[in-house]
N, C-alpha and C positions, 0 to 999 in steps of 0.2 A: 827250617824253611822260611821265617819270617825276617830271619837276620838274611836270608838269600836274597828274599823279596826288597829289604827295604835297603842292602847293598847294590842289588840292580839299579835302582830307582833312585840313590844317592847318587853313583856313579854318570850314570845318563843326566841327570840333570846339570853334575857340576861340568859334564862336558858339553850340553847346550848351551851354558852360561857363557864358559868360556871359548867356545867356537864363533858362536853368534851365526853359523848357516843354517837353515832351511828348509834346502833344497832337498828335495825325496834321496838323491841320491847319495848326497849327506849325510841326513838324516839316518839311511838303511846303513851305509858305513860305520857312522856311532853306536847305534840297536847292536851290530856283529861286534865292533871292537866291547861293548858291556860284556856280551854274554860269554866273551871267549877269556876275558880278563875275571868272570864271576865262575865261568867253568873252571879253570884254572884254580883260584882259588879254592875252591871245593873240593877240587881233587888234593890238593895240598892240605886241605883241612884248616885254615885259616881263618874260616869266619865262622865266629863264634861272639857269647857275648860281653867279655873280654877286649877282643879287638874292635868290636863294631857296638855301640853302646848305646842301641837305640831307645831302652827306657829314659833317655836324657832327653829326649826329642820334647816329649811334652813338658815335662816340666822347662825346660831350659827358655822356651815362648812367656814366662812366664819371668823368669831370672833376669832376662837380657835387657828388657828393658827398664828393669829397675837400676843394672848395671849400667847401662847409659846412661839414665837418668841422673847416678850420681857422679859419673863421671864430669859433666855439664856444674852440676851444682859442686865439687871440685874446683874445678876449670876456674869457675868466679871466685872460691874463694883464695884461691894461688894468687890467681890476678889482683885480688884485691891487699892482699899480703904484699905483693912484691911491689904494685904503683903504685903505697901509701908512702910518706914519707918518712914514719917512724919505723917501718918496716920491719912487721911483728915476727921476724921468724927465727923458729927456734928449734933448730933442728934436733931430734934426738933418737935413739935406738928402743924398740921397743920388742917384746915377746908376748906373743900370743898364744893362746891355745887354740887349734884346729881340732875342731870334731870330727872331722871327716873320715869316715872308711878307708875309704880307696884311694890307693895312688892319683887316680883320676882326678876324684874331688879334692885332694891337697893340693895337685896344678893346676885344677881351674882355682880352688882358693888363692891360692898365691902370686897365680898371673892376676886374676881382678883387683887384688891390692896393687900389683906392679900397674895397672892399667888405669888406675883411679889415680889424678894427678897431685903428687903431694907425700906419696906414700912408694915406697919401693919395698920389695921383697929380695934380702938379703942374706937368707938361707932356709933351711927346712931340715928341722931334725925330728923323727917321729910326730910327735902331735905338738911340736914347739914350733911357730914361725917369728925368722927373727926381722922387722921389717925399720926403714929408715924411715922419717916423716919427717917431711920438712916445716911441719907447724903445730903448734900443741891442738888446734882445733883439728887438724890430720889425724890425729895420733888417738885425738878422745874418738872421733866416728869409729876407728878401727877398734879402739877399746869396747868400743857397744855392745860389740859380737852379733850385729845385726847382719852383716855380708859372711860370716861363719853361719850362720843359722839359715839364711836362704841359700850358700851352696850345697850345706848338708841336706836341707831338704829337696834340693834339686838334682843332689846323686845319689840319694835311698831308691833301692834295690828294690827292684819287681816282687823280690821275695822278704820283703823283710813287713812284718806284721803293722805298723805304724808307718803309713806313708809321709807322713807330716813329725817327723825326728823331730823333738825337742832338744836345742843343744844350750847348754851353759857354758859361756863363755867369757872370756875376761882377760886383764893381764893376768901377768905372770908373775907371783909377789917373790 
């Protein structure tokens, strides 16, 4: 019922977002198109928590903007790399170990590295990610295992007895 609930209320919102109308009679149009598109689904059996992933909701408020955060701090060091004149870059291949569970949490892992400037993700084989960085200070942040350690703790399971997963991380020797 909660996954029903918080599909409703996903769905109506992303569609006020992107309608931008209003008007009651809008408005009532939208409310019929959720509940007939959330009835639907329910008869289909589809939402579950699998497909609709809503213990990510709170933690993720917590993730994202750290994940901005370094993205910016990124951002300056690229630019500072690339406008210098001795132009420190040094591109090289690196493997990581992902702690993550779930298929979920290894594509949000390896899209934030693709999304952090400097750094690309260039395959994923079980808990191996193989990522490009275009600078050795790139290359040490993602070694840290500090963005492996807040995705894990940001896709641990409603059921899992340690909400806050200690993960060890590193290369890959």
């Amino acid at each position: 019922m909660l996954h029903t609930i918080s599909l409703s209320l996903a769905l109506f919102a992303s569609w006020l977002l992107l309608s931008g109308f209003f008007t009651p009679l809008l408005l009532g149009l939208g409310v019929a198109s959720v509940v007939l598109i959330v009835w639907v689904a329910h008869h289909m059996d589809v939402i579950d928590h699998e497909g609709h992933h809503i213990h990510l909701t709170k933690r993720a408020f917590t993730y994202w903007p750290w994940l901005i955060t370094e993205i910016v701090k990124s951002n300056f060091h690229i630019a500072r790399a690339i406008i210098s004149r001795d132009m420190p870059i040094q591109p090289s291949i690196l493997k990581v170990r992902s702690t993550q569970k779930t298929e979920l949490g290894q594509v949000v892992y390896a899209n934030s590295i693709t999304l952090t400037p400097g750094t690309v993700t260039i395959g994923v084989n079980k808990d191996i990610v193989t990522v490009h960085a275009l600078t050795q200070g790139a290359a040490g942040d993602l070694q840290t295992g500090e963005m492996d350690r807040r995705v894990t703790n940001m896709e641990a399971h409603p059921d899992s007895h340690d909400p806050l997963v200690k993960a060890t991380q590193g290369p890959i020797q």
